[in-house]
PQR file of N, CA, C, O and H, with PARSE charges and radii, in Angstrom:
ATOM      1  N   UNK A   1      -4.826 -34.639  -4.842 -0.4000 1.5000
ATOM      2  CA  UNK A   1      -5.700 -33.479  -4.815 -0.0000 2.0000
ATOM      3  C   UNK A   1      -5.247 -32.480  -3.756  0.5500 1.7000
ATOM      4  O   UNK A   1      -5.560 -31.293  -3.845 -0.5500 1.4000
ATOM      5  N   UNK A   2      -4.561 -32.927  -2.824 -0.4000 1.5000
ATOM      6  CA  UNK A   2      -4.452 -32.403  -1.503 -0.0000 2.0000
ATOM      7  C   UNK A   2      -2.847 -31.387  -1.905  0.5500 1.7000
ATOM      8  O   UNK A   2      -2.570 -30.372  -1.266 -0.5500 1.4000
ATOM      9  H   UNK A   2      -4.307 -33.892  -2.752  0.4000 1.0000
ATOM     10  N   UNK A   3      -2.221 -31.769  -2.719 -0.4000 1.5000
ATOM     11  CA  UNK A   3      -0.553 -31.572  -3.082 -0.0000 2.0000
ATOM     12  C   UNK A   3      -1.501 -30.072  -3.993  0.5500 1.7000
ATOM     13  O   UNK A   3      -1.258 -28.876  -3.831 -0.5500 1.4000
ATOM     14  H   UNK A   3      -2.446 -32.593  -3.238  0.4000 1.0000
ATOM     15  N   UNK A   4      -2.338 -30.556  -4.717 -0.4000 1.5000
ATOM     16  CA  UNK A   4      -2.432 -29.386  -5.833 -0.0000 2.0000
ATOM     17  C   UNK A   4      -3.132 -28.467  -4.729  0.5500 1.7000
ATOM     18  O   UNK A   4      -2.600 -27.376  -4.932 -0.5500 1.4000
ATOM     19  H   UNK A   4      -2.535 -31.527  -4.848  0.4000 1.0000
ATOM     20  N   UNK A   5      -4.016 -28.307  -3.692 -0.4000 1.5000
ATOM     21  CA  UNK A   5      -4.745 -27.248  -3.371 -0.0000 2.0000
ATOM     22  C   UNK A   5      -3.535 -26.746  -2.051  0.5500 1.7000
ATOM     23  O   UNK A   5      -3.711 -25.623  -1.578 -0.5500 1.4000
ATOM     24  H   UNK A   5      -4.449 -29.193  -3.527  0.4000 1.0000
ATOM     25  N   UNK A   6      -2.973 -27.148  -1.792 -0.4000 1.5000
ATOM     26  CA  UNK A   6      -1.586 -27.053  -0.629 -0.0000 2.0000
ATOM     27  C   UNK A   6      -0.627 -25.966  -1.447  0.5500 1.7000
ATOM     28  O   UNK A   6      -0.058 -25.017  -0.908 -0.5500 1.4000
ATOM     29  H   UNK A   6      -2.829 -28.059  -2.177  0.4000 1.0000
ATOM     30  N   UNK A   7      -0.566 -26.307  -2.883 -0.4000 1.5000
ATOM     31  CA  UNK A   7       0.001 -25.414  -3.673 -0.0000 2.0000
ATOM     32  C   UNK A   7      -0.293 -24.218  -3.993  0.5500 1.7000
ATOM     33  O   UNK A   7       0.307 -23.148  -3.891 -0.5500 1.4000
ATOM     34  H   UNK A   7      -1.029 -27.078  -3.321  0.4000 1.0000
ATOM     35  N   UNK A   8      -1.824 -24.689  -4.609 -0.4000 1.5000
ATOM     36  CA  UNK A   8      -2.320 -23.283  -4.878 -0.0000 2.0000
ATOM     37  C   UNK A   8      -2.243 -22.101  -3.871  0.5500 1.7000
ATOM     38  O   UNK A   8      -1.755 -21.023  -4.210 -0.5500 1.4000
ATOM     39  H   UNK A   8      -2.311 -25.559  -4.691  0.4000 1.0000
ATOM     40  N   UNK A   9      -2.940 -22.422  -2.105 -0.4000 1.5000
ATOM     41  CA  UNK A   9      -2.578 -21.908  -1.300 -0.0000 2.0000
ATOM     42  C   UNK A   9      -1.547 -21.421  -0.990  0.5500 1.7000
ATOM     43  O   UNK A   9      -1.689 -20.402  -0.313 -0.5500 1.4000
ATOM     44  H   UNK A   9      -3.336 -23.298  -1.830  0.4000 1.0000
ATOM     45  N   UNK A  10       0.197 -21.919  -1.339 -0.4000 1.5000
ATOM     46  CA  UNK A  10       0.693 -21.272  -0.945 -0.0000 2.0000
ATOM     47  C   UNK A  10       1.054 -20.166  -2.011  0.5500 1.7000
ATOM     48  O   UNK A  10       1.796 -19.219  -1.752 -0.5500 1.4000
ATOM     49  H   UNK A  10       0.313 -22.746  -1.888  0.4000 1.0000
ATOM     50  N   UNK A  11       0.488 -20.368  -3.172 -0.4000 1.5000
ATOM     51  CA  UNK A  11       1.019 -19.692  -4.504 -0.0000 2.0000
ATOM     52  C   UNK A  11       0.296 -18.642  -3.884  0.5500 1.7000
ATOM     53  O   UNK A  11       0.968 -17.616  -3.993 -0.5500 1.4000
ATOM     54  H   UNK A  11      -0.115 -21.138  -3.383  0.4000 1.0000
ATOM     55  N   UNK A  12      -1.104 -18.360  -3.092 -0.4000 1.5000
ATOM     56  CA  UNK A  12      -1.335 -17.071  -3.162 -0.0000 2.0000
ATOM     57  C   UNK A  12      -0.915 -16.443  -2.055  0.5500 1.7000
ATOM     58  O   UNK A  12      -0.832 -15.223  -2.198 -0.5500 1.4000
ATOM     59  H   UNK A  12      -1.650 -19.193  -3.003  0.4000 1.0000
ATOM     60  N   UNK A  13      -0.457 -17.093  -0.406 -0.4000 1.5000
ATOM     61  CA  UNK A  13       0.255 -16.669   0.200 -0.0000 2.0000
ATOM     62  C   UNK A  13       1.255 -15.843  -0.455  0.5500 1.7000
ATOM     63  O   UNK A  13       1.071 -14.645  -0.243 -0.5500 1.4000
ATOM     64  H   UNK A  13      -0.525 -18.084  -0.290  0.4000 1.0000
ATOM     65  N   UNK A  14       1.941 -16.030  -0.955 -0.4000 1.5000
ATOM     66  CA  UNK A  14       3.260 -15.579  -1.874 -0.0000 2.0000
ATOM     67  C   UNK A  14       2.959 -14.473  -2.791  0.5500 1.7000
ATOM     68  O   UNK A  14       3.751 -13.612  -3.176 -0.5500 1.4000
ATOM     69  H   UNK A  14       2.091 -17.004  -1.127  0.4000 1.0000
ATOM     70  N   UNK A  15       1.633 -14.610  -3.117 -0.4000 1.5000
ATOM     71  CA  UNK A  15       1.082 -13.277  -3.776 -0.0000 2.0000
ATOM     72  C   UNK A  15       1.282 -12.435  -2.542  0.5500 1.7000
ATOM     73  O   UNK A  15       2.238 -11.777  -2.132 -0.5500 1.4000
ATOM     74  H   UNK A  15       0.990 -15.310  -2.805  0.4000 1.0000
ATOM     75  N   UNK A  16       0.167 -12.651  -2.120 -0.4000 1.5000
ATOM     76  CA  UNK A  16      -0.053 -11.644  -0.734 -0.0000 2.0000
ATOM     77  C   UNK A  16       0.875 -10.930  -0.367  0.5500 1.7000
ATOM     78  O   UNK A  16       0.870  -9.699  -0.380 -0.5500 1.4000
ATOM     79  H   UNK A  16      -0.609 -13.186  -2.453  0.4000 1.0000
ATOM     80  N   UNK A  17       2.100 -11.915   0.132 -0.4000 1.5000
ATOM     81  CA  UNK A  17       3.106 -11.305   0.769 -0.0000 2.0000
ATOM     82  C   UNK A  17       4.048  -9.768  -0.209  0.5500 1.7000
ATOM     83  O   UNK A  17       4.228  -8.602   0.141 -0.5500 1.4000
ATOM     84  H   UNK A  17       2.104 -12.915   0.142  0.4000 1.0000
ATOM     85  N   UNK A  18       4.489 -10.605  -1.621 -0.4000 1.5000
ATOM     86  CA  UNK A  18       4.734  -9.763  -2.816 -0.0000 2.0000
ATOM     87  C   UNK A  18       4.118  -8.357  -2.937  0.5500 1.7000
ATOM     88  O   UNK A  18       4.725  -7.320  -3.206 -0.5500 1.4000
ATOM     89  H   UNK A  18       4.343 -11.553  -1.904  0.4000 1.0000
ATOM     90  N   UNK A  19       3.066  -8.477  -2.740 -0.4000 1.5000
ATOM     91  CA  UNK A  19       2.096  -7.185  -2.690 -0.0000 2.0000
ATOM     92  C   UNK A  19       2.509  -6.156  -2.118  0.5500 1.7000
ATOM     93  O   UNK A  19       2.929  -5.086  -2.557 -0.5500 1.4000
ATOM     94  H   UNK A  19       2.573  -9.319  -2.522  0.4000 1.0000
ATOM     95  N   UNK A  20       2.274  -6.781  -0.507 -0.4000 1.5000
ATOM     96  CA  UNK A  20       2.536  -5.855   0.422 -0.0000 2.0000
ATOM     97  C   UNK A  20       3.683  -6.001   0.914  0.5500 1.7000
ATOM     98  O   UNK A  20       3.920  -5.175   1.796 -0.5500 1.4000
ATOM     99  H   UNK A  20       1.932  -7.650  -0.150  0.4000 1.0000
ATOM    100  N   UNK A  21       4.927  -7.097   0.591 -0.4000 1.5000
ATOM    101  CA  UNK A  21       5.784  -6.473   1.033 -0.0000 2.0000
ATOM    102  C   UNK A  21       6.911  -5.955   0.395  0.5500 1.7000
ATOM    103  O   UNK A  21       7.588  -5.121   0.995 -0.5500 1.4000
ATOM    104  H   UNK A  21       4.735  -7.768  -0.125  0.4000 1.0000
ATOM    105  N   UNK A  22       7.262  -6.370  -0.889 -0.4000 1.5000
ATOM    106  CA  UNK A  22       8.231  -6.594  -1.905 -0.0000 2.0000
ATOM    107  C   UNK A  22       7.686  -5.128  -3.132  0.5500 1.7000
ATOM    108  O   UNK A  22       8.443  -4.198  -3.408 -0.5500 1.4000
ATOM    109  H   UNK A  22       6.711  -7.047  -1.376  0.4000 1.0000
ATOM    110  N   UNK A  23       6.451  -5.253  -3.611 -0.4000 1.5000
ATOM    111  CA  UNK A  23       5.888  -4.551  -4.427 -0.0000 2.0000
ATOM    112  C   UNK A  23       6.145  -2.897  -4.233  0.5500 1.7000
ATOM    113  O   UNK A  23       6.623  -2.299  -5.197 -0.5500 1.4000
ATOM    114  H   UNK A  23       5.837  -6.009  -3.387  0.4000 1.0000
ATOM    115  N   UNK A  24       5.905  -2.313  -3.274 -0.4000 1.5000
ATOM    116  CA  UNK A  24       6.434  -1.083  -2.365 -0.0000 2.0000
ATOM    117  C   UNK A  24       7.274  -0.378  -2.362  0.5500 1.7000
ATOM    118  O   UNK A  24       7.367   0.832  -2.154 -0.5500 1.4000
ATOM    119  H   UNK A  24       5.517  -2.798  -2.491  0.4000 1.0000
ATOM    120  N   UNK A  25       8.126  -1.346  -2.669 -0.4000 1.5000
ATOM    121  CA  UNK A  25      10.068  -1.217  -2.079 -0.0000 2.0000
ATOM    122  C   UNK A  25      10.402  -1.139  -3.373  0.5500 1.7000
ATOM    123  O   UNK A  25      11.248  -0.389  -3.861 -0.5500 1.4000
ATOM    124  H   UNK A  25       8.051  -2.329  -2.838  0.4000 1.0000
ATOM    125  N   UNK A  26       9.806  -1.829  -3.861 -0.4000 1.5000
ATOM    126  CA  UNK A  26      10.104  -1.395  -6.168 -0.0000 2.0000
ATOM    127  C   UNK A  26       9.359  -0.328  -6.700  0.5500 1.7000
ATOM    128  O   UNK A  26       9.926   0.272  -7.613 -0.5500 1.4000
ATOM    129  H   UNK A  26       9.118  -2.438  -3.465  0.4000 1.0000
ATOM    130  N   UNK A  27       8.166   0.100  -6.357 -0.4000 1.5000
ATOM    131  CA  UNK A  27       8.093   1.248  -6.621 -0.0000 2.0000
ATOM    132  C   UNK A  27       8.284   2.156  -5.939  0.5500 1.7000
ATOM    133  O   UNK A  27       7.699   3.175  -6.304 -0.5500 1.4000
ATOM    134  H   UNK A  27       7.704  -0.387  -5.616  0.4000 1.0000
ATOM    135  N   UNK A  28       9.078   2.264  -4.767 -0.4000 1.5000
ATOM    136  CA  UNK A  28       9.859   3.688  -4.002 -0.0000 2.0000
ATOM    137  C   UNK A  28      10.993   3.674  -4.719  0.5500 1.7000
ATOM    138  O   UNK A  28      11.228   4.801  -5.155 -0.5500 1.4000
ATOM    139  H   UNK A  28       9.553   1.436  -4.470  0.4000 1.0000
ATOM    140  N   UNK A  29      11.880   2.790  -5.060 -0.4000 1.5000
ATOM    141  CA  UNK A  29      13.381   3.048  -5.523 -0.0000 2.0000
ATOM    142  C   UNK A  29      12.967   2.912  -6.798  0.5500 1.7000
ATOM    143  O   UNK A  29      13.918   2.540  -7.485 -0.5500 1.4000
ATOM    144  H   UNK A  29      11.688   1.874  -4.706  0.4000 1.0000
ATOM    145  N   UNK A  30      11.913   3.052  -7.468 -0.4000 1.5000
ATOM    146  CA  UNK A  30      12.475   3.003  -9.280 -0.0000 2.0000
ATOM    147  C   UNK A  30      12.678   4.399 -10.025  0.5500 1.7000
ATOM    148  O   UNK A  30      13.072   4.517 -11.185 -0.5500 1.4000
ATOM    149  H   UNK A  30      11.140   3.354  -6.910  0.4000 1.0000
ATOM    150  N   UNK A  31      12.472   5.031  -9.496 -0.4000 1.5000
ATOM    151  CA  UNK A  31      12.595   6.285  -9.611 -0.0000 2.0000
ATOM    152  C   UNK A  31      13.356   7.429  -8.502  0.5500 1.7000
ATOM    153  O   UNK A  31      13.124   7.179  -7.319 -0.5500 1.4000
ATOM    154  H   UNK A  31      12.152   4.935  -8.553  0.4000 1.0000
ATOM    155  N   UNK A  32      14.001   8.324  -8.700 -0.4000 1.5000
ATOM    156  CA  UNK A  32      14.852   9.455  -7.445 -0.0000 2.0000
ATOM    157  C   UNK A  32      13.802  10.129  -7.241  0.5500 1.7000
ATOM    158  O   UNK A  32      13.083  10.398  -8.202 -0.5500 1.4000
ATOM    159  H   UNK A  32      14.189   8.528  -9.661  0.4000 1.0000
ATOM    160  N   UNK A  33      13.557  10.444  -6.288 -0.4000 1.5000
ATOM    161  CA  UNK A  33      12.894  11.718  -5.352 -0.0000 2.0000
ATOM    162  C   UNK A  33      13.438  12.358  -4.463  0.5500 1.7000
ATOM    163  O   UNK A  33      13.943  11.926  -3.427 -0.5500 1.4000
ATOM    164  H   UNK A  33      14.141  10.225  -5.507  0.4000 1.0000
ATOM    165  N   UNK A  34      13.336  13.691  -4.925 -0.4000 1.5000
ATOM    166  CA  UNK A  34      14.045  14.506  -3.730 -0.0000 2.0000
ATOM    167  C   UNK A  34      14.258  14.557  -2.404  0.5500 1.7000
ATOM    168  O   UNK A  34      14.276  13.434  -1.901 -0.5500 1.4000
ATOM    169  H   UNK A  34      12.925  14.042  -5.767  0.4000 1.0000
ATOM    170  N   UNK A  35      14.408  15.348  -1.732 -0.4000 1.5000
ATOM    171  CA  UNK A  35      13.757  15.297   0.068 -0.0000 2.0000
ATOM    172  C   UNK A  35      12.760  16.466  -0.170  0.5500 1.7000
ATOM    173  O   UNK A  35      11.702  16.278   0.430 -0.5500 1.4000
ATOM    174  H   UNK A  35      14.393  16.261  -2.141  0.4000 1.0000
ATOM    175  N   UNK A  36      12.793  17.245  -0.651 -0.4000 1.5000
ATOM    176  CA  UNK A  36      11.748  17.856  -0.797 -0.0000 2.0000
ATOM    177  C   UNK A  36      10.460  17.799  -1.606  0.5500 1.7000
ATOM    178  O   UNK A  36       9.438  18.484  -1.560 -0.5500 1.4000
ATOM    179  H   UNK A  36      13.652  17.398  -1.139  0.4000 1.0000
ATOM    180  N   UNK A  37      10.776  16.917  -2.252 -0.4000 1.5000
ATOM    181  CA  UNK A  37       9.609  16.459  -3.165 -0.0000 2.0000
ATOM    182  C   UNK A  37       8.807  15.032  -2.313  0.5500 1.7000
ATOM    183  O   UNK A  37       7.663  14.653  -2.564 -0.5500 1.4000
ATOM    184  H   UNK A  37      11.606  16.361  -2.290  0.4000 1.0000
ATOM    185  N   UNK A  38       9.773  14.378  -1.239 -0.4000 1.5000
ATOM    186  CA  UNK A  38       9.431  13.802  -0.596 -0.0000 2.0000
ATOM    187  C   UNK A  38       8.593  14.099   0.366  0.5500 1.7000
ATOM    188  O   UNK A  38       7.884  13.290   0.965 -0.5500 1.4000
ATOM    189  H   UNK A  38      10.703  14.685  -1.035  0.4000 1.0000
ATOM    190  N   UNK A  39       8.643  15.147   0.524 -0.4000 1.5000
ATOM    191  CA  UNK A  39       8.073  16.221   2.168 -0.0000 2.0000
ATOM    192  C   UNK A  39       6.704  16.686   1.660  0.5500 1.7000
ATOM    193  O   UNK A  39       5.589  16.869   2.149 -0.5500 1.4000
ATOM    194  H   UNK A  39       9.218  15.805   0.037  0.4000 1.0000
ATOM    195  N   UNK A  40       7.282  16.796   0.468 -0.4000 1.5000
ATOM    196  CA  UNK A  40       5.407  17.609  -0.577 -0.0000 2.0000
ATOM    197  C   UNK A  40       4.497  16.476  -0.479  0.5500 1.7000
ATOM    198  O   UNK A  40       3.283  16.453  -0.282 -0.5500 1.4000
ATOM    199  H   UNK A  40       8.187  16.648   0.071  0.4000 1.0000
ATOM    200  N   UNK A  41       5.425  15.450  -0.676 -0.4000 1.5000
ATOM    201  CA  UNK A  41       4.410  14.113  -1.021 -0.0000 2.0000
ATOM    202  C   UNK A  41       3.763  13.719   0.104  0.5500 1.7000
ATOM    203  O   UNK A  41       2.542  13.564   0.115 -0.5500 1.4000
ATOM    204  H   UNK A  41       6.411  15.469  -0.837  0.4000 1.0000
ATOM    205  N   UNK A  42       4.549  13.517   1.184 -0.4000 1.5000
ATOM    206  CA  UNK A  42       3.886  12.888   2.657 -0.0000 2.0000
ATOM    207  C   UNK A  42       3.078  14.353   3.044  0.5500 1.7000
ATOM    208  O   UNK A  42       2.280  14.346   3.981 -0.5500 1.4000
ATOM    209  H   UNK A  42       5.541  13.643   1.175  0.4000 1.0000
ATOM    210  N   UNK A  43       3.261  15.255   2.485 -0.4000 1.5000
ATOM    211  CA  UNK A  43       1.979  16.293   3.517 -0.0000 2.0000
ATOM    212  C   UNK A  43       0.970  16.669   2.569  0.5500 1.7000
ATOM    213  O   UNK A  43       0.077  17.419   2.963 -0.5500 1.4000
ATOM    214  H   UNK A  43       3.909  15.261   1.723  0.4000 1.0000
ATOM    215  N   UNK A  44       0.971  16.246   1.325 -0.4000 1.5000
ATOM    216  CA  UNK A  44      -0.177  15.954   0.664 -0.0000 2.0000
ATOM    217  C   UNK A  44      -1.013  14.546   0.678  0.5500 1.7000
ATOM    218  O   UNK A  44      -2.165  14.589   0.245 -0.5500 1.4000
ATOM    219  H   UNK A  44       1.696  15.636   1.005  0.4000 1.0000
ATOM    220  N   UNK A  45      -0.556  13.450   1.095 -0.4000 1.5000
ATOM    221  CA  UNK A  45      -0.444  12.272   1.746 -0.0000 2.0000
ATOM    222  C   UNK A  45      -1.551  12.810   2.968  0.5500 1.7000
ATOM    223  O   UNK A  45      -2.766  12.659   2.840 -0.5500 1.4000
ATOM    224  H   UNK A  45       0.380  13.415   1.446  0.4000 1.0000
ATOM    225  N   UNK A  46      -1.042  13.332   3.928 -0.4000 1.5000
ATOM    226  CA  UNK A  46      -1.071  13.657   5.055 -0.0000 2.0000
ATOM    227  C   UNK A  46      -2.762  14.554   5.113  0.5500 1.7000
ATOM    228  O   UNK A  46      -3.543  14.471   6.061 -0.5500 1.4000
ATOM    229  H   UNK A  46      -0.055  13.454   4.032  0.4000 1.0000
ATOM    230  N   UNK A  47      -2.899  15.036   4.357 -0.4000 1.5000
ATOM    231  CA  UNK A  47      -4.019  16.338   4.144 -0.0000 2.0000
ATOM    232  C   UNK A  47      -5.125  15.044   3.272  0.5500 1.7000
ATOM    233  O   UNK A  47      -6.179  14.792   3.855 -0.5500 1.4000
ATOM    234  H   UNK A  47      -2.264  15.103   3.587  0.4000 1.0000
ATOM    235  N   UNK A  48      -4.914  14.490   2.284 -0.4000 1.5000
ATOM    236  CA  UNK A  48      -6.249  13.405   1.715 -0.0000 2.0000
ATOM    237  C   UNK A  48      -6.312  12.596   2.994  0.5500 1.7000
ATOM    238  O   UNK A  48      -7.375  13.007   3.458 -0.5500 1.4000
ATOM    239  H   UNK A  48      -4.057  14.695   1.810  0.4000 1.0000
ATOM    240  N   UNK A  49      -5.842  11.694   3.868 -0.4000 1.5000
ATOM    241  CA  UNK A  49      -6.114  11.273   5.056 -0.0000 2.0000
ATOM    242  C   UNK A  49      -7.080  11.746   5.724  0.5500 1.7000
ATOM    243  O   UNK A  49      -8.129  11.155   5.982 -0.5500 1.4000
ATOM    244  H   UNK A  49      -4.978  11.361   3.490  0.4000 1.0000
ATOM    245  N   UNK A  50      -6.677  13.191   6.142 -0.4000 1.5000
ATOM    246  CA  UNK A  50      -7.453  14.054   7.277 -0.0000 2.0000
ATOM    247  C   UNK A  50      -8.780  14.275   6.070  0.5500 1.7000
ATOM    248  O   UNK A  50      -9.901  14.309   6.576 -0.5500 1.4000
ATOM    249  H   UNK A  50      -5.825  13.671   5.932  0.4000 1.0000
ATOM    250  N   UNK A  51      -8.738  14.363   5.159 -0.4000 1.5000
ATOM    251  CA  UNK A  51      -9.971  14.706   4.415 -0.0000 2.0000
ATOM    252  C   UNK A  51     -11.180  13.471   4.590  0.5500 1.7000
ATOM    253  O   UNK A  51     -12.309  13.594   5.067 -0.5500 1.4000
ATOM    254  H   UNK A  51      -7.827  14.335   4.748  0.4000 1.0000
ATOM    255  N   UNK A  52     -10.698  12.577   4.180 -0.4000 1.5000
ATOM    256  CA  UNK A  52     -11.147  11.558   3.896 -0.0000 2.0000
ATOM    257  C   UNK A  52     -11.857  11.229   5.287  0.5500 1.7000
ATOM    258  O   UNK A  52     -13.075  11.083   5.179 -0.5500 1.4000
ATOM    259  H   UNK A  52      -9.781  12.477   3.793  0.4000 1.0000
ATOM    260  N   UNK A  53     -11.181  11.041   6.955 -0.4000 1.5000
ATOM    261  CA  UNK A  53     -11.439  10.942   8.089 -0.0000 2.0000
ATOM    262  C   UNK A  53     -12.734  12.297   8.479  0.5500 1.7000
ATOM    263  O   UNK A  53     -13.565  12.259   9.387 -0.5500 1.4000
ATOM    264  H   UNK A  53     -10.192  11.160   7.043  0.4000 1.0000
ATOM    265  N   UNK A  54     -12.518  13.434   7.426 -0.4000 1.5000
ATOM    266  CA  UNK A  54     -13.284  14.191   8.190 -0.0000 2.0000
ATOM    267  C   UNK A  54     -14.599  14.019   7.113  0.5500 1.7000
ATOM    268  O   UNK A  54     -15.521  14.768   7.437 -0.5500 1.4000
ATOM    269  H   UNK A  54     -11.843  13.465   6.688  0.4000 1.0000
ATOM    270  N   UNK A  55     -14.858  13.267   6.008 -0.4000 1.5000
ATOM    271  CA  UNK A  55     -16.193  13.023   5.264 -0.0000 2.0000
ATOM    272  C   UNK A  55     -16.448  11.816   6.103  0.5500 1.7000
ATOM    273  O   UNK A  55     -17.526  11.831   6.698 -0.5500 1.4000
ATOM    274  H   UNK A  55     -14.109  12.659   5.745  0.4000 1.0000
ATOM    275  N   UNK A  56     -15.478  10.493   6.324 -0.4000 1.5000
ATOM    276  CA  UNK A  56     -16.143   9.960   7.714 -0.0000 2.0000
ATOM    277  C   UNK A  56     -16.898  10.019   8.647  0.5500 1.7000
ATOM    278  O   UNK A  56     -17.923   9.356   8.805 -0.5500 1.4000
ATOM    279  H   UNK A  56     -14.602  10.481   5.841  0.4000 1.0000
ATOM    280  N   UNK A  57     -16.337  11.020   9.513 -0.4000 1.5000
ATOM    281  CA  UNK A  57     -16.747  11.307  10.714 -0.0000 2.0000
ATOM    282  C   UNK A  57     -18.375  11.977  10.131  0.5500 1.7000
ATOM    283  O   UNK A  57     -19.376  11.566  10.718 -0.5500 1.4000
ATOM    284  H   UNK A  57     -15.504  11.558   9.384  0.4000 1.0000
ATOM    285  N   UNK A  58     -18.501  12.746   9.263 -0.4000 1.5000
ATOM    286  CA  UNK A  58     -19.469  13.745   8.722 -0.0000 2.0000
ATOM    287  C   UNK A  58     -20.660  12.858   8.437  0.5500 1.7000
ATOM    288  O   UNK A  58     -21.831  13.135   8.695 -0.5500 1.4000
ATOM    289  H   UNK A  58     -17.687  13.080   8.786  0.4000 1.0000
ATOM    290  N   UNK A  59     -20.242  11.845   7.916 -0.4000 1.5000
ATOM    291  CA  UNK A  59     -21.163  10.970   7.478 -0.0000 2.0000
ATOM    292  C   UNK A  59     -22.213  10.092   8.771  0.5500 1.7000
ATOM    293  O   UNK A  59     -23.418   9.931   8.969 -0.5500 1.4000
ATOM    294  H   UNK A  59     -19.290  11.620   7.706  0.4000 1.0000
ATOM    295  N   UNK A  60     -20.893   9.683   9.447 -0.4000 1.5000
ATOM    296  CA  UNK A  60     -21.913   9.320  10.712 -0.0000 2.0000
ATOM    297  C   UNK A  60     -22.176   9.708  11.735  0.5500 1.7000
ATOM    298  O   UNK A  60     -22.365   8.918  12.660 -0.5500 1.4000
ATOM    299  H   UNK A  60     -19.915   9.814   9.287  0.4000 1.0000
ATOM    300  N   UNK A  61     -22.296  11.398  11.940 -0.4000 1.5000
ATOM    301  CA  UNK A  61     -23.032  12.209  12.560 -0.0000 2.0000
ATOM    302  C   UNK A  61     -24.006  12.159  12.323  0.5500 1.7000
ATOM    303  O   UNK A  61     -24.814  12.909  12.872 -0.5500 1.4000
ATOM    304  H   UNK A  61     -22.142  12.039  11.189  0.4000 1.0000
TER
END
């Protein structure tokens, strides 16, 4: 019993990790992006952040 739940555990460790670390890295390189299409992306990136932080903050005023 102990072999099968030792397993399962690590089967989802291994998810986990896949996710966040492997998963990422396949969808940045499956496709070309410019440098400038890159720059659009992180400062539109960059602007939903600050949005999002400033309905935050708004909220628990």
């Amino acid at each position: 019993m102990t072999e099968k739940d030792d397993l399962e555990k690590m089967l989802k460790k291994l998810k986990k990790d896949f996710q966040k670390n492997i998963q990422p890295v396949l969808k940045k390189h499956s496709y070309f992006v410019s440098k400038g299409e890159r720059a659009r992306l992180k400062r539109a990136k960059a602007i939903r952040r600050m949005r999002r932080r400033e309905r935050q903050f708004s909220r628990a005023a």
